[in-house]
C-alpha positions in Angstrom: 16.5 -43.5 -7.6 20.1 -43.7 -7.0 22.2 -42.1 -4.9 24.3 -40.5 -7.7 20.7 -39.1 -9.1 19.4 -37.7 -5.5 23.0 -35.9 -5.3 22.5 -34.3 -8.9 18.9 -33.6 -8.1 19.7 -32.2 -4.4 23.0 -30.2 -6.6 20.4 -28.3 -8.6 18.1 -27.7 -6.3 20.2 -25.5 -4.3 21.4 -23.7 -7.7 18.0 -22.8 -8.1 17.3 -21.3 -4.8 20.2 -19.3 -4.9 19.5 -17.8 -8.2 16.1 -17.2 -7.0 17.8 -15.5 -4.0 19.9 -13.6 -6.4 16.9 -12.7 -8.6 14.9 -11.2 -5.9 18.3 -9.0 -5.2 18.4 -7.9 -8.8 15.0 -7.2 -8.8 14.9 -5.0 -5.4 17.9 -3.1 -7.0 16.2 -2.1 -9.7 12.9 -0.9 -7.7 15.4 0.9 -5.7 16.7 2.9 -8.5 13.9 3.8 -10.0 12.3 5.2 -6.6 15.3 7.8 -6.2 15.2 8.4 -9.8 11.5 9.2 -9.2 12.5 11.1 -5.7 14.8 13.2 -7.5 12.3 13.6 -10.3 10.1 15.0 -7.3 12.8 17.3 -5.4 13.6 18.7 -8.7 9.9 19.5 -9.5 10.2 21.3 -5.9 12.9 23.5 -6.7 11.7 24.5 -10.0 8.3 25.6 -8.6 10.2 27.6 -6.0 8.4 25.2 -3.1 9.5 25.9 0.3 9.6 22.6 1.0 12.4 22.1 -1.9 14.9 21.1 0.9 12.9 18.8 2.2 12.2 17.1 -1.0 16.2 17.0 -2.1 17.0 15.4 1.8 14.0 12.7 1.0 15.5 12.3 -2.8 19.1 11.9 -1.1 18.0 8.9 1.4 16.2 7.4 -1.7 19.7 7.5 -3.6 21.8 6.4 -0.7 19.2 3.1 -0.1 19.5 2.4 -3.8 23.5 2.2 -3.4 22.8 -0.2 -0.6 20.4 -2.3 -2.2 23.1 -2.1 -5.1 25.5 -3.3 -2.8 23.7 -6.0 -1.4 22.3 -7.3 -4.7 26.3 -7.8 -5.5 26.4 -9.7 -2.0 23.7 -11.6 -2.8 25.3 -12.7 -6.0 28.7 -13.5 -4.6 27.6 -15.1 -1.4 29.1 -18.7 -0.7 26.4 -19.5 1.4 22.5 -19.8 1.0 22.2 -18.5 4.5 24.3 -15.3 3.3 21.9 -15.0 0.1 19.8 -14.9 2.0 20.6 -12.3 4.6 22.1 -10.2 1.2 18.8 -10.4 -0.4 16.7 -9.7 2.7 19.1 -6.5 2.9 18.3 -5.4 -0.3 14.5 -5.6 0.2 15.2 -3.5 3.2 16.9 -1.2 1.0 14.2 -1.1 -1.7 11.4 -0.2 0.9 14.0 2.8 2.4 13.9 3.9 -1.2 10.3 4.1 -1.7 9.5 5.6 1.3 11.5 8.4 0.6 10.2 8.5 -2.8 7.0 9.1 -1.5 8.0 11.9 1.1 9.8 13.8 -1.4 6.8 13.6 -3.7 4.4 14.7 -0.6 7.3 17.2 0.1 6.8 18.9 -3.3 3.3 19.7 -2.9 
Protein backbone atom coordinates (compact mmCIF):
# COMPACT_ATOMS: atom_id res chain seq x y z
CA UNK A 1 0.00 0.00 0.00
CA UNK A 2 1.36 3.36 -0.57
CA UNK A 3 1.82 6.01 1.40
CA UNK A 4 -0.68 8.29 -0.51
CA UNK A 5 -3.34 5.21 0.09
CA UNK A 6 -2.64 4.81 4.04
CA UNK A 7 -3.06 8.79 4.23
CA UNK A 8 -6.58 8.50 2.40
CA UNK A 9 -7.40 5.43 4.32
CA UNK A 10 -6.07 6.98 7.80
CA UNK A 11 -8.22 10.51 6.30
CA UNK A 12 -11.48 8.57 6.35
CA UNK A 13 -11.02 6.84 9.17
CA UNK A 14 -11.16 9.67 11.43
CA UNK A 15 -14.35 11.08 9.32
CA UNK A 16 -15.95 8.13 10.37
CA UNK A 17 -15.28 8.37 14.07
CA UNK A 18 -16.22 11.67 14.26
CA UNK A 19 -19.55 11.24 12.58
CA UNK A 20 -20.01 8.33 14.77
CA UNK A 21 -19.24 10.77 17.67
CA UNK A 22 -21.62 13.16 16.18
CA UNK A 23 -24.25 10.48 15.76
CA UNK A 24 -24.31 9.32 19.27
CA UNK A 25 -24.82 13.28 20.05
CA UNK A 26 -27.77 13.39 17.79
CA UNK A 27 -29.09 10.47 19.14
CA UNK A 28 -28.80 11.44 22.96
CA UNK A 29 -30.58 14.74 21.93
CA UNK A 30 -33.32 13.25 20.77
CA UNK A 31 -33.71 10.66 23.92
CA UNK A 32 -33.42 13.80 25.84
CA UNK A 33 -36.35 15.45 24.34
CA UNK A 34 -38.59 12.94 24.36
CA UNK A 35 -37.89 12.23 28.25
CA UNK A 36 -39.06 15.93 29.17
CA UNK A 37 -41.67 15.70 26.66
CA UNK A 38 -42.76 12.59 28.59
CA UNK A 39 -41.92 14.43 32.11
CA UNK A 40 -44.11 17.16 31.16
CA UNK A 41 -46.62 14.72 29.89
CA UNK A 42 -46.37 13.35 33.61
CA UNK A 43 -46.45 16.87 35.61
CA UNK A 44 -49.33 17.76 33.48
CA UNK A 45 -51.23 14.47 34.32
CA UNK A 46 -50.45 15.65 38.11
CA UNK A 47 -51.97 18.81 37.92
CA UNK A 48 -55.00 17.82 36.17
CA UNK A 49 -55.79 15.06 38.78
CA UNK A 50 -55.33 17.76 41.37
CA UNK A 51 -52.17 15.55 42.87
CA UNK A 52 -50.42 17.11 45.71
CA UNK A 53 -47.45 16.15 44.51
CA UNK A 54 -48.18 18.36 41.14
CA UNK A 55 -45.19 20.67 42.14
CA UNK A 56 -43.08 18.12 42.47
CA UNK A 57 -43.84 16.65 39.18
CA UNK A 58 -43.48 20.23 37.18
CA UNK A 59 -39.77 20.76 39.19
CA UNK A 60 -38.82 17.01 37.93
CA UNK A 61 -40.48 17.91 34.24
CA UNK A 62 -38.40 21.31 34.43
CA UNK A 63 -34.75 19.58 35.14
CA UNK A 64 -35.87 17.13 32.34
CA UNK A 65 -36.34 20.17 29.88
CA UNK A 66 -33.28 22.06 31.02
CA UNK A 67 -30.99 18.62 30.46
CA UNK A 68 -32.54 18.28 27.04
CA UNK A 69 -31.27 22.05 26.21
CA UNK A 70 -27.91 20.82 27.32
CA UNK A 71 -27.79 17.80 25.56
CA UNK A 72 -29.02 20.05 22.63
CA UNK A 73 -26.22 22.19 23.13
CA UNK A 74 -23.66 19.68 23.33
CA UNK A 75 -24.91 17.67 20.34
CA UNK A 76 -24.19 21.21 18.40
CA UNK A 77 -20.61 20.98 20.09
CA UNK A 78 -20.25 17.70 19.16
CA UNK A 79 -20.93 18.59 15.63
CA UNK A 80 -18.74 21.63 15.32
CA UNK A 81 -15.87 20.37 17.34
CA UNK A 82 -12.33 20.64 15.55
CA UNK A 83 -10.98 17.99 17.55
CA UNK A 84 -11.90 14.20 18.08
CA UNK A 85 -10.84 14.69 21.60
CA UNK A 86 -13.63 17.60 21.88
CA UNK A 87 -16.29 15.14 20.12
CA UNK A 88 -15.65 13.41 22.27
CA UNK A 89 -15.93 15.23 25.53
CA UNK A 90 -19.29 17.00 23.52
CA UNK A 91 -20.73 13.75 23.06
CA UNK A 92 -19.91 12.23 26.49
CA UNK A 93 -21.77 15.61 27.68
CA UNK A 94 -24.66 14.88 25.94
CA UNK A 95 -25.10 11.32 27.23
CA UNK A 96 -24.72 12.97 30.53
CA UNK A 97 -27.50 15.09 29.65
CA UNK A 98 -29.73 12.37 28.20
CA UNK A 99 -29.47 10.25 31.58
CA UNK A 100 -30.32 13.79 33.72
CA UNK A 101 -33.36 13.76 31.40
CA UNK A 102 -34.62 10.44 32.12
CA UNK A 103 -34.14 10.48 35.51
CA UNK A 104 -36.28 13.14 35.91
CA UNK A 105 -38.67 11.72 33.59
CA UNK A 106 -39.04 9.04 35.81
CA UNK A 107 -39.42 11.14 39.20
CA UNK A 108 -42.06 13.23 37.75
CA UNK A 109 -43.88 10.13 36.50
CA UNK A 110 -43.36 8.49 40.29
CA UNK A 111 -44.35 12.14 41.40
CA UNK A 112 -47.80 11.90 39.78
CA UNK A 113 -48.88 8.87 41.40
Amino acid sequence: MSINKLLIALALGLALAACSKQEQAQDAAASADQAATDAQAAADQAAAAGAETADAAQAAADTAATAADTAADASSAAAGASTDAAADQAADAAKAAEGTAEQAKDAAEEAKK
